[in-house]
TIMI-2910 file (N, C-alpha, C, CB; in pm, 1 decimal, decimal comma, always signed):
<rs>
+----------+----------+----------+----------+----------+----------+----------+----------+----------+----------+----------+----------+------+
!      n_x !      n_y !      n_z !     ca_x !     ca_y !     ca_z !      c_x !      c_y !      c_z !     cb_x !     cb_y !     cb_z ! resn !
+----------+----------+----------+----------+----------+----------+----------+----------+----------+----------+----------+----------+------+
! +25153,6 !  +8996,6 !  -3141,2 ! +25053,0 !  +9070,8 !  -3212,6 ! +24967,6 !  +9152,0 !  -3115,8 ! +24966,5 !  +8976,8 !  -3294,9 !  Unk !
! +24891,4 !  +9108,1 !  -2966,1 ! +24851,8 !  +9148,1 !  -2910,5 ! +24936,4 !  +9300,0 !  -2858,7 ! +24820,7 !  +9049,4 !  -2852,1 !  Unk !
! +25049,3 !  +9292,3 !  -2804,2 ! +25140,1 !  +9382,0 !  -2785,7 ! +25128,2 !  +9482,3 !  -2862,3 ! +25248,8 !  +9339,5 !  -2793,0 !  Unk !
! +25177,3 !  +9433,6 !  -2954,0 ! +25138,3 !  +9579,5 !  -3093,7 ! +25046,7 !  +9647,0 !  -3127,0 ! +25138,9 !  +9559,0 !  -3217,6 !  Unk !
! +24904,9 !  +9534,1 !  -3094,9 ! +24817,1 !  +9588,4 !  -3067,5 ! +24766,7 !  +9713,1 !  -2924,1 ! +24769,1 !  +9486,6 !  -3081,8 !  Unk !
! +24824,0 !  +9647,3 !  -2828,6 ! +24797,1 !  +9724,6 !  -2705,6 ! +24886,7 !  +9896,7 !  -2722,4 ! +24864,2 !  +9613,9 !  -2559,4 !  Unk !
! +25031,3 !  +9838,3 !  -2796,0 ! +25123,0 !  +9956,1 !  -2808,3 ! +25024,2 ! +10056,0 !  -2903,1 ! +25286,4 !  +9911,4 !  -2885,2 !  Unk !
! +25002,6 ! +10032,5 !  -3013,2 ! +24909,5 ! +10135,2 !  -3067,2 ! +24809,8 ! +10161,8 !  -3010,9 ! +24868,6 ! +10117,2 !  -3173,4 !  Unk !
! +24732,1 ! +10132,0 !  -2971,9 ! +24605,6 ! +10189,2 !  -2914,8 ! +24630,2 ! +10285,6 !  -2795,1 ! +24512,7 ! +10073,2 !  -2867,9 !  Unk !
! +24764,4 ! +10211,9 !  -2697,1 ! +24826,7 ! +10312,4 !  -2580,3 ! +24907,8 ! +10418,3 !  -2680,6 ! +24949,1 ! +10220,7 !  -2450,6 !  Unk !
! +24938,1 ! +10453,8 !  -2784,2 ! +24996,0 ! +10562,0 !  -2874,3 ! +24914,6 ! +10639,8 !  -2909,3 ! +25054,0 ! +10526,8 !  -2984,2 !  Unk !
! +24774,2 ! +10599,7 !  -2944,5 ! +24653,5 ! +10710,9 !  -2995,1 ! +24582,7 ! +10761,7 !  -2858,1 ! +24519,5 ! +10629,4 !  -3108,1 !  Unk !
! +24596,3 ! +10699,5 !  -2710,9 ! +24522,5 ! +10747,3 !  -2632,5 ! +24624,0 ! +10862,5 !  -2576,2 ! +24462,8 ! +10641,6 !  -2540,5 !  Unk !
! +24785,5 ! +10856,0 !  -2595,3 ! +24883,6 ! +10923,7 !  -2550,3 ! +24855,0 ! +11082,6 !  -2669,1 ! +25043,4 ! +10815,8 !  -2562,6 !  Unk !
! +24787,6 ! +11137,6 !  -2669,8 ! +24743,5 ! +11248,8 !  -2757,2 ! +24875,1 ! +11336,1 !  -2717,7 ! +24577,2 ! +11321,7 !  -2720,5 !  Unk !
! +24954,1 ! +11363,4 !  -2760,0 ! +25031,1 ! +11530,3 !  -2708,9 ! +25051,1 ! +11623,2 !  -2810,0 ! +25190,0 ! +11523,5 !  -2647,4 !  Unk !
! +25038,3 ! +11746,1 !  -2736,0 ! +25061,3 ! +11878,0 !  -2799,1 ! +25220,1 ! +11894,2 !  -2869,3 ! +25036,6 ! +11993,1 !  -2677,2 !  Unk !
! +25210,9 ! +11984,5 !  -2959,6 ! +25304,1 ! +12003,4 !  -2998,3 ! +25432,3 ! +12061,1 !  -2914,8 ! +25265,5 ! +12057,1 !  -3082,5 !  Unk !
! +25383,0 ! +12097,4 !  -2797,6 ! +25510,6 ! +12136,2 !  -2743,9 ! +25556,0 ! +12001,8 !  -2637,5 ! +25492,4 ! +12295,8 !  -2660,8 !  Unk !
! +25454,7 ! +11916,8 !  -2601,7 ! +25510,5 ! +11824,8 !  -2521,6 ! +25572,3 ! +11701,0 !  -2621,1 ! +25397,7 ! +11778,3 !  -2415,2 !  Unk !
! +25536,9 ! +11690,7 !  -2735,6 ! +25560,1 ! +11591,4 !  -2877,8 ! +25765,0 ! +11644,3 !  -2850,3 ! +25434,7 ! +11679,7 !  -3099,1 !  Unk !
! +25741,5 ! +11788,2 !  -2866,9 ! +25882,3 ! +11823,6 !  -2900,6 ! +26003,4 ! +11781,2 !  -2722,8 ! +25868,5 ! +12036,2 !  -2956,1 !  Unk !
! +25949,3 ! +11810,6 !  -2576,2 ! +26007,4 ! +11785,2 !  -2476,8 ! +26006,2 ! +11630,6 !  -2486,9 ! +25949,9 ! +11851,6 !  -2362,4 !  Unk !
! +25929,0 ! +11551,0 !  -2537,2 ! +25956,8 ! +11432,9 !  -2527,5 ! +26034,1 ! +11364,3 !  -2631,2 ! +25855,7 ! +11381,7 !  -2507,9 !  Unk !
! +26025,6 ! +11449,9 !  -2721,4 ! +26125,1 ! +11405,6 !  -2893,0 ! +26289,5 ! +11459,4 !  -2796,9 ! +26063,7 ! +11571,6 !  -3116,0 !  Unk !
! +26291,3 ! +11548,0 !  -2724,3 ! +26445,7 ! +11616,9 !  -2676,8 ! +26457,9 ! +11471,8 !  -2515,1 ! +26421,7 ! +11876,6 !  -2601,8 !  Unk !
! +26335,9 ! +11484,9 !  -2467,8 ! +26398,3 ! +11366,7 !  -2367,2 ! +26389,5 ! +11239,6 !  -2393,5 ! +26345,8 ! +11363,8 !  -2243,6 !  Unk !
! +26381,2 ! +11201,0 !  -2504,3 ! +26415,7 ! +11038,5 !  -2613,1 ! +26550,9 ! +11089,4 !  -2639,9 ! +26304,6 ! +10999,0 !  -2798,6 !  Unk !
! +26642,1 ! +11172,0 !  -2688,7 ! +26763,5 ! +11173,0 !  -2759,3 ! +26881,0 ! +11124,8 !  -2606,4 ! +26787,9 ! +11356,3 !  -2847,2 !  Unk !
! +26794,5 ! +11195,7 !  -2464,2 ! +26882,1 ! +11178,2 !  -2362,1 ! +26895,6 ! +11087,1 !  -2283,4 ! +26878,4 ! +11249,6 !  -2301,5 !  Unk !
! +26826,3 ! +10985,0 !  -2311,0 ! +26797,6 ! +10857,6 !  -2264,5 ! +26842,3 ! +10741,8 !  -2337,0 ! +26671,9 ! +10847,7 !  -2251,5 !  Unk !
! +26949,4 ! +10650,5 !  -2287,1 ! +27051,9 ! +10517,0 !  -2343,8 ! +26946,0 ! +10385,4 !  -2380,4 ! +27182,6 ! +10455,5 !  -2195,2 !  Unk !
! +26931,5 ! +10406,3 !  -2495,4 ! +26918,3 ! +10241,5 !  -2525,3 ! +27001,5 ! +10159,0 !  -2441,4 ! +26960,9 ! +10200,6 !  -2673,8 !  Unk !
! +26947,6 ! +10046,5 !  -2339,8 ! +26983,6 !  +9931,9 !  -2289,5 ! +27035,3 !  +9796,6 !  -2303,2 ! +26927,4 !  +9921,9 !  -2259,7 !  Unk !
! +26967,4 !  +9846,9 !  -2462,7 ! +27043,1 !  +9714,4 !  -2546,6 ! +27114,3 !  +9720,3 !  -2642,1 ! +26971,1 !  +9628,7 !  -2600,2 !  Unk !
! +27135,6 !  +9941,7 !  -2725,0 ! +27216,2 !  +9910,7 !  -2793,9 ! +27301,6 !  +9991,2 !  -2735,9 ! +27194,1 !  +9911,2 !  -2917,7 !  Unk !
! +27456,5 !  +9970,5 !  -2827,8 ! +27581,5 ! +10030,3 !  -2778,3 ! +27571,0 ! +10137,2 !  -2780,0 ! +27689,7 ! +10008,3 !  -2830,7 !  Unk !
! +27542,8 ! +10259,8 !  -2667,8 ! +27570,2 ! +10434,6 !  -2741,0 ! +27443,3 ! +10525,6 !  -2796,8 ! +27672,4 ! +10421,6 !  -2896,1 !  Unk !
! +27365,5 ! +10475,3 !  -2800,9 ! +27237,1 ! +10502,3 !  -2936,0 ! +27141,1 ! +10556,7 !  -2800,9 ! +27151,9 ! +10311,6 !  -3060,1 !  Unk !
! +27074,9 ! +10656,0 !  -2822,8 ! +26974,3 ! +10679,9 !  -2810,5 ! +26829,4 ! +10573,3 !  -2779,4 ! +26983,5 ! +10743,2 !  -2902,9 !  Unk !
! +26747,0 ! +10641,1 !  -2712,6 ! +26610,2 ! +10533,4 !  -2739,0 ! +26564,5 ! +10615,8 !  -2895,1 ! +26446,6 ! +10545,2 !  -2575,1 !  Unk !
! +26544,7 ! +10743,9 !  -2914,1 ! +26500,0 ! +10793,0 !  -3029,7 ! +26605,0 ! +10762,4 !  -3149,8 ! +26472,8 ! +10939,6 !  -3008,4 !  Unk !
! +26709,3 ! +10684,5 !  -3154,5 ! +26804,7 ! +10646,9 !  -3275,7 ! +26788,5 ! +10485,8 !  -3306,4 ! +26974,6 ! +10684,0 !  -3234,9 !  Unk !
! +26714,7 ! +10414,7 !  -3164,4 ! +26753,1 ! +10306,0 !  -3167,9 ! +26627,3 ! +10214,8 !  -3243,3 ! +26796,9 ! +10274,2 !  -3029,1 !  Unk !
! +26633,7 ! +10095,5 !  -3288,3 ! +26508,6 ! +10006,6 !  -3354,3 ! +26478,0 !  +9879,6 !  -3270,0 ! +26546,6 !  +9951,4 !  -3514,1 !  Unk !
! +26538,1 !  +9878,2 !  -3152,8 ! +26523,3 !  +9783,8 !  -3030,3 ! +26423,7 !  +9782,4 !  -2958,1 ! +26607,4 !  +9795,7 !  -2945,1 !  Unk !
! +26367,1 !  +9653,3 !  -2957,8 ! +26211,4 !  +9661,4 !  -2915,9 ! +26179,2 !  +9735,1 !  -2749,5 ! +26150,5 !  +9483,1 !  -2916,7 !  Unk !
! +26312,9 !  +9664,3 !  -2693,0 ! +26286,9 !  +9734,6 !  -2554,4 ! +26279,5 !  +9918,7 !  -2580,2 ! +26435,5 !  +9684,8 !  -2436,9 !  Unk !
! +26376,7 !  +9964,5 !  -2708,0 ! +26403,7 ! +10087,0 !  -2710,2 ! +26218,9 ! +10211,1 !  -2754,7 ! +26549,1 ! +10080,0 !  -2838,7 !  Unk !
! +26169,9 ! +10114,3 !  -2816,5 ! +26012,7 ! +10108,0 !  -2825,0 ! +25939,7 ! +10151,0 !  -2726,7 ! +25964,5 !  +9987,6 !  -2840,8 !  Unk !
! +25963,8 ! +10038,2 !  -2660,2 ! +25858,6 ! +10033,1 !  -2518,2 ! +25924,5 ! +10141,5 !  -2442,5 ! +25855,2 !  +9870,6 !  -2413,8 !  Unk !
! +26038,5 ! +10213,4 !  -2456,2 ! +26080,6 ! +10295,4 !  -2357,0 ! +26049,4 ! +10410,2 !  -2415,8 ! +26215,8 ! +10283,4 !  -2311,9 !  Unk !
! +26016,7 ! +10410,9 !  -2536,1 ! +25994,9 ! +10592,3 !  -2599,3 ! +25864,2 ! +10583,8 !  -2594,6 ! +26051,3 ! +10651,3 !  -2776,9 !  Unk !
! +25741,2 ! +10485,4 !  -2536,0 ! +25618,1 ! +10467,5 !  -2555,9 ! +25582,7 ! +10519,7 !  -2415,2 ! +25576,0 ! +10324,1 !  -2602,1 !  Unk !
! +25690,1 ! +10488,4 !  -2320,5 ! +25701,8 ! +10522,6 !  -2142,7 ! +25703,4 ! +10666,6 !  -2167,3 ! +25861,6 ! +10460,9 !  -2037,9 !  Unk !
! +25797,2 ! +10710,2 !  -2209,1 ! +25824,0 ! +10876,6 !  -2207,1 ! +25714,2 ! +10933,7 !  -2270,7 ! +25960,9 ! +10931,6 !  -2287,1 !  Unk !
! +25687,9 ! +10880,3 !  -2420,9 ! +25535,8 ! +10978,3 !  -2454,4 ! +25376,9 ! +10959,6 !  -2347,0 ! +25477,6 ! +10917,9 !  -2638,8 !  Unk !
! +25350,7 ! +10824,1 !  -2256,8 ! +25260,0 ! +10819,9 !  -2167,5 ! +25297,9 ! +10934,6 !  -2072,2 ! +25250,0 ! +10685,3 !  -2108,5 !  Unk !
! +25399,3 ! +10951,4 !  -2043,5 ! +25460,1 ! +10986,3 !  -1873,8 ! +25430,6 ! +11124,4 !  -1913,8 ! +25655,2 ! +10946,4 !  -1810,7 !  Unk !
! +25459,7 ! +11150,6 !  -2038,6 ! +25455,6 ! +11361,0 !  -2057,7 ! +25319,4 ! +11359,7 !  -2081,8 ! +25556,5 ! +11466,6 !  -2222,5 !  Unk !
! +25263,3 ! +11277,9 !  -2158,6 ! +25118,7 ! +11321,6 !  -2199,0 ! +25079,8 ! +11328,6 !  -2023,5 ! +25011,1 ! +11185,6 !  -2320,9 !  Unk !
! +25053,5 ! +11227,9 !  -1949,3 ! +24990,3 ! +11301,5 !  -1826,4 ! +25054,2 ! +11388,0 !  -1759,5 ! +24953,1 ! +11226,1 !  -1733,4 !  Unk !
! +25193,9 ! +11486,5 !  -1810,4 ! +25171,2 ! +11557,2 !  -1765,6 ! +25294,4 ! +11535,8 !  -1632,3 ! +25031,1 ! +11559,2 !  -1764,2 !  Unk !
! +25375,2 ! +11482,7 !  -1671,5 ! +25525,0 ! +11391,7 !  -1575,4 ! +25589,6 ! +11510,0 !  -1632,9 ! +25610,9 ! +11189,7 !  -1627,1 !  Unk !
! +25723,8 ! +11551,2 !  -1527,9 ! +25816,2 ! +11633,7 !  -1613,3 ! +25928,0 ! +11595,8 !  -1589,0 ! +25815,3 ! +11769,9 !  -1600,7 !  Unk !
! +25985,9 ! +11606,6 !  -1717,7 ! +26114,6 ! +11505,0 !  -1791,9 ! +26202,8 ! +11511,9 !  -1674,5 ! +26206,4 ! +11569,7 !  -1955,1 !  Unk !
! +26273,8 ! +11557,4 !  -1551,4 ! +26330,2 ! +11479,6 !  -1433,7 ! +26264,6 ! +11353,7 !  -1343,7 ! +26352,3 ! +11578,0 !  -1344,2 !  Unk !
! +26096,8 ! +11376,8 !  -1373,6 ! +26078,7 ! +11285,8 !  -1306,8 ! +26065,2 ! +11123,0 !  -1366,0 ! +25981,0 ! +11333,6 !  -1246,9 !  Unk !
! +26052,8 ! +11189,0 !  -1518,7 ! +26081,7 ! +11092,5 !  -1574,7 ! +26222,5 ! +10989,1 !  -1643,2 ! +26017,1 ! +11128,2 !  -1631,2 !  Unk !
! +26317,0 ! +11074,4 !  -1617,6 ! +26429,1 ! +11029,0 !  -1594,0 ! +26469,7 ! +10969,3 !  -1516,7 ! +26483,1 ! +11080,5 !  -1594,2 !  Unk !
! +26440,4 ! +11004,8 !  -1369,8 ! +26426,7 ! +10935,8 !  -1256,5 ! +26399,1 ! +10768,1 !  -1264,6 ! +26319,9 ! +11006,1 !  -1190,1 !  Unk !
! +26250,8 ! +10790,0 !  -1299,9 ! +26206,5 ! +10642,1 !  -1277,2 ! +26285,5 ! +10580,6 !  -1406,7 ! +26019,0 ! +10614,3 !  -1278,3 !  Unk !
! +26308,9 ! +10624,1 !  -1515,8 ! +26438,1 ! +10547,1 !  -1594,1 ! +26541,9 ! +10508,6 !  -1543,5 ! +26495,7 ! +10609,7 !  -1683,6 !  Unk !
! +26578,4 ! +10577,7 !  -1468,7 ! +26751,5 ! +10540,0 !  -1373,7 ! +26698,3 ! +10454,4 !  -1231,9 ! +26862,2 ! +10737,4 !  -1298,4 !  Unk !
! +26625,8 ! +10450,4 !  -1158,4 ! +26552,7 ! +10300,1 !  -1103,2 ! +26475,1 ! +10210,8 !  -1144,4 ! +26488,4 ! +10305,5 !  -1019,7 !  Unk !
! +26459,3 ! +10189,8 !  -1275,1 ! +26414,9 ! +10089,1 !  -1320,2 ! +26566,7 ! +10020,5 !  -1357,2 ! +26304,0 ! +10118,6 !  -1432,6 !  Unk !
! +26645,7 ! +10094,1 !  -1481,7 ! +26743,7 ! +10097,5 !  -1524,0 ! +26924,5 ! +10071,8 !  -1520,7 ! +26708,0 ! +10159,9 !  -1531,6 !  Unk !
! +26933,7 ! +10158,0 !  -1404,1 ! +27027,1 ! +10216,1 !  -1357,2 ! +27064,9 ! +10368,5 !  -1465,4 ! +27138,1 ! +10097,5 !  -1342,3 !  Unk !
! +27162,9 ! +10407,5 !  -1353,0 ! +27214,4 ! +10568,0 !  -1409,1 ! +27256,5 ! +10542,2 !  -1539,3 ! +27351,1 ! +10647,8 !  -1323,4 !  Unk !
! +27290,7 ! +10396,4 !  -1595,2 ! +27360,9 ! +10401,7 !  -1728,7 ! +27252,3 ! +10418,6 !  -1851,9 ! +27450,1 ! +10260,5 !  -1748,3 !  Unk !
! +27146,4 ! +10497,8 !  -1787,0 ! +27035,3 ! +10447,1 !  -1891,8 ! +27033,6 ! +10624,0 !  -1906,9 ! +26860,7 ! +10331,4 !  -1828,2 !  Unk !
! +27103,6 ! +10702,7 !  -1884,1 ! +27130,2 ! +10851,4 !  -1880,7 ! +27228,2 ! +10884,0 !  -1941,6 ! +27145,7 ! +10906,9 !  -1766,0 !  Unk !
! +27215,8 ! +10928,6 !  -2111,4 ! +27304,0 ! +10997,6 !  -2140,0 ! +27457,5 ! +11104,6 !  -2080,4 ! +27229,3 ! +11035,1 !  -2181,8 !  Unk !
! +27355,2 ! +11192,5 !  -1952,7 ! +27426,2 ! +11262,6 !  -1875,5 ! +27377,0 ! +11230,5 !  -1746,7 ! +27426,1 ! +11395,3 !  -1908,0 !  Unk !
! +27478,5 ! +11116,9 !  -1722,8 ! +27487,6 ! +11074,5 !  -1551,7 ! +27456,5 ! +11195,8 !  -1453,1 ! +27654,8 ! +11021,0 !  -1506,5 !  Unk !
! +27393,3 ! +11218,2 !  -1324,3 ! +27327,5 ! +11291,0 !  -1237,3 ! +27462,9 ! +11312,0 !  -1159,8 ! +27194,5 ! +11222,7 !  -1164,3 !  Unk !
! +27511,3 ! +11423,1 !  -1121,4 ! +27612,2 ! +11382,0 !   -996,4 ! +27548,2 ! +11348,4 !   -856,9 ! +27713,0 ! +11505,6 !   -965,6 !  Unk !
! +27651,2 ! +11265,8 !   -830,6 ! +27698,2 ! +11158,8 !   -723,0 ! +27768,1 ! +11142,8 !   -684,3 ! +27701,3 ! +11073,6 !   -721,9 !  Unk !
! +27814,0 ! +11075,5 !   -589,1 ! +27952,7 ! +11055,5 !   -574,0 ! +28007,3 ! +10964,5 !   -617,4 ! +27988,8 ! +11053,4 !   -474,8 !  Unk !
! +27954,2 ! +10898,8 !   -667,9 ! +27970,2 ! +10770,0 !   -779,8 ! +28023,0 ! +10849,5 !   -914,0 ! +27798,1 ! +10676,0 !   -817,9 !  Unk !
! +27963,0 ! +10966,4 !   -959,2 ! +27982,4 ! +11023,0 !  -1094,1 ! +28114,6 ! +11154,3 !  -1085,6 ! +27816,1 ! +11089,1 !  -1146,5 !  Unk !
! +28104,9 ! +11159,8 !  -1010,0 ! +28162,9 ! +11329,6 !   -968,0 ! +28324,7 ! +11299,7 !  -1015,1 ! +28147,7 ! +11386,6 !   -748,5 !  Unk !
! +28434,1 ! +11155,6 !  -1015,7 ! +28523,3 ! +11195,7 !  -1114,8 ! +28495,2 ! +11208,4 !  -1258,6 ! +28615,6 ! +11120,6 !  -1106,5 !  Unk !
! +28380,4 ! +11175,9 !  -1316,9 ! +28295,9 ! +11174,3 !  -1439,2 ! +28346,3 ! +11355,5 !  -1457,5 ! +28091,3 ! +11120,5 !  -1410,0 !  Unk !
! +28302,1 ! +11412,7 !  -1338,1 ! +28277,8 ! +11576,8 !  -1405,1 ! +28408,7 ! +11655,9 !  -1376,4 ! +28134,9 ! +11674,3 !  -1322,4 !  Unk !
! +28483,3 ! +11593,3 !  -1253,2 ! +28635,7 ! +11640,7 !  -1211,8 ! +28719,2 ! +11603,7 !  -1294,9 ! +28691,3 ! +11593,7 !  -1087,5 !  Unk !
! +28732,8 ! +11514,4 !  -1362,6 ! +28846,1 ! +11437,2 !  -1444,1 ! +28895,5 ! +11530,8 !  -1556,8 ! +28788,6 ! +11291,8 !  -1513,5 !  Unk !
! +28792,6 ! +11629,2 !  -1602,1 ! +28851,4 ! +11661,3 !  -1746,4 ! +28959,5 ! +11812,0 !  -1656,7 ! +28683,0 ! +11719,5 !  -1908,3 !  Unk !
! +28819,1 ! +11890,2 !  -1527,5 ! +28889,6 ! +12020,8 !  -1484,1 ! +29089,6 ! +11964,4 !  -1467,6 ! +28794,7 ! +12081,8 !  -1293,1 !  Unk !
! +29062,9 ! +11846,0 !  -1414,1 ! +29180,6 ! +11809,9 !  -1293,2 ! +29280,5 ! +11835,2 !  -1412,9 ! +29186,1 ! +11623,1 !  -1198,2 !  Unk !
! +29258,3 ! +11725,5 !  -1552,6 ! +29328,0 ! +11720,8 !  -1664,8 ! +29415,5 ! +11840,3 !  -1732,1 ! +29240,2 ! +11683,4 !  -1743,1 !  Unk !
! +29281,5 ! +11893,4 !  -1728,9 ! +29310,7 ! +12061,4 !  -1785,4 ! +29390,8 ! +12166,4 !  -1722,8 ! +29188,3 ! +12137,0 !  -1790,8 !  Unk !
! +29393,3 ! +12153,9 !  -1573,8 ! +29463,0 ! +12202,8 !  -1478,1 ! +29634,6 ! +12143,5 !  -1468,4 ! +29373,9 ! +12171,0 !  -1356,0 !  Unk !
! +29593,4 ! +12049,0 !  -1497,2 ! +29767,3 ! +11966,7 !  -1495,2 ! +29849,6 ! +11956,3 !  -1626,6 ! +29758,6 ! +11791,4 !  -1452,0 !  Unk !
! +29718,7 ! +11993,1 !  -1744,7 ! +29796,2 ! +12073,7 !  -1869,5 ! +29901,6 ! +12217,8 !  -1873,8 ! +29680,5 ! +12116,4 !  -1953,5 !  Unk !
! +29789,0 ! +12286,0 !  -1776,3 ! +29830,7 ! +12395,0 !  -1785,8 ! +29962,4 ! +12398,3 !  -1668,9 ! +29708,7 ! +12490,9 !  -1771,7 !  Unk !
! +29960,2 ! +12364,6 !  -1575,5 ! +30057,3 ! +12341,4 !  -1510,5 ! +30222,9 ! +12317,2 !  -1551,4 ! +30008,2 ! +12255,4 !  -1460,1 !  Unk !
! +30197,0 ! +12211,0 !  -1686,1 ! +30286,3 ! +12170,4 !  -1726,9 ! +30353,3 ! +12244,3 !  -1812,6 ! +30262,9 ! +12078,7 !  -1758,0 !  Unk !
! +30301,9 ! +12332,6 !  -1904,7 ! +30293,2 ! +12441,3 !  -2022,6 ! +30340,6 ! +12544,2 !  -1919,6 ! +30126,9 ! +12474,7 !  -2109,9 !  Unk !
! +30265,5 ! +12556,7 !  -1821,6 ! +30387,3 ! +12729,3 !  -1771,6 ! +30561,6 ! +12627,5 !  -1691,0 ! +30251,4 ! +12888,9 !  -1539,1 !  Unk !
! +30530,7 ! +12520,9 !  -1638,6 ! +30660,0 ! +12499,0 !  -1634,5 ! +30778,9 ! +12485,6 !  -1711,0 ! +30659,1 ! +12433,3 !  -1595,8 !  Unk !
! +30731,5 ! +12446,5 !  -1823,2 ! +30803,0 ! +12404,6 !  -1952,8 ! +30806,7 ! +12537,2 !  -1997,0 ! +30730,8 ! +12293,5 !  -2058,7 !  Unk !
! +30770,7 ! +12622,1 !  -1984,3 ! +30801,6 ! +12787,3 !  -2051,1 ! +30879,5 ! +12856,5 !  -1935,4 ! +30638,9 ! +12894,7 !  -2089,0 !  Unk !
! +30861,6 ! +12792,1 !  -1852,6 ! +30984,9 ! +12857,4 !  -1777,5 ! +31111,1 ! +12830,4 !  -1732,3 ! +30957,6 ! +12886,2 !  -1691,8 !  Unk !
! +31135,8 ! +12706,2 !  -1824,0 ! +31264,0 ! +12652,9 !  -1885,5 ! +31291,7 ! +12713,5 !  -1934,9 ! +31284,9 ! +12562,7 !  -1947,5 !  Unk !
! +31234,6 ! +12764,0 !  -2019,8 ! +31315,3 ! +12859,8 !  -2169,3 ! +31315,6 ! +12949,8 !  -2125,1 ! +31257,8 ! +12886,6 !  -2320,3 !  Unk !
+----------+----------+----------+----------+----------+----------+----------+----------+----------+----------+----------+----------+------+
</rs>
């Protein structure tokens, strides 16, 4: 009860403008619920998913901008807490995998046409 209490009262002191309401409504959709499968923090009803869209509306109201607040999501977190993983070299077959794919499609399609 206290919690809920503290969460609202930290929600009415988090005042934001309509344009930071809207960067923080777009950087809730890009940020992974931790506890649910796939979902968004702005899709999700998970209490941690709460406390994390309560982080993002504090962090913009003063005035944080949404990399840096992504940031401290992915070290608190890890990178899996990022819709769209950062490249790395950890991530980078993440972004090569589809070119490489696509390249070895096409590869295959002019060979096979030049059978016939």
């Amino acid at each position: 009860m206290i919690q809920m209490l503290a969460a609202v009262l930290l929600l009415q002191s988090a005042e934001l403008t309509p344009a930071q309401e809207m960067e923080a409504a777009h950087l809730m959709q890009e940020i992974r619920c931790v506890v649910c499968d796939g979902q968004s923090i702005a899709d999700s009803d998970a209490a941690l998913a709460q406390d994390m869209r309560l982080f993002v509306r504090t962090q913009i109201a003063a005035g944080a901008e949404p990399d840096s607040v992504r940031i401290a999501l992915a070290q608190r977190y890890g990178d899996e807490v990022l819709m769209r993983p950062r490249l790395t070299r950890q991530t980078l077959p993440l972004y090569l995998a589809p070119l490489v794919l696509l390249l070895a499609g096409g590869v295959l399609i002019g060979l096979a046409s030049r059978k016939r």
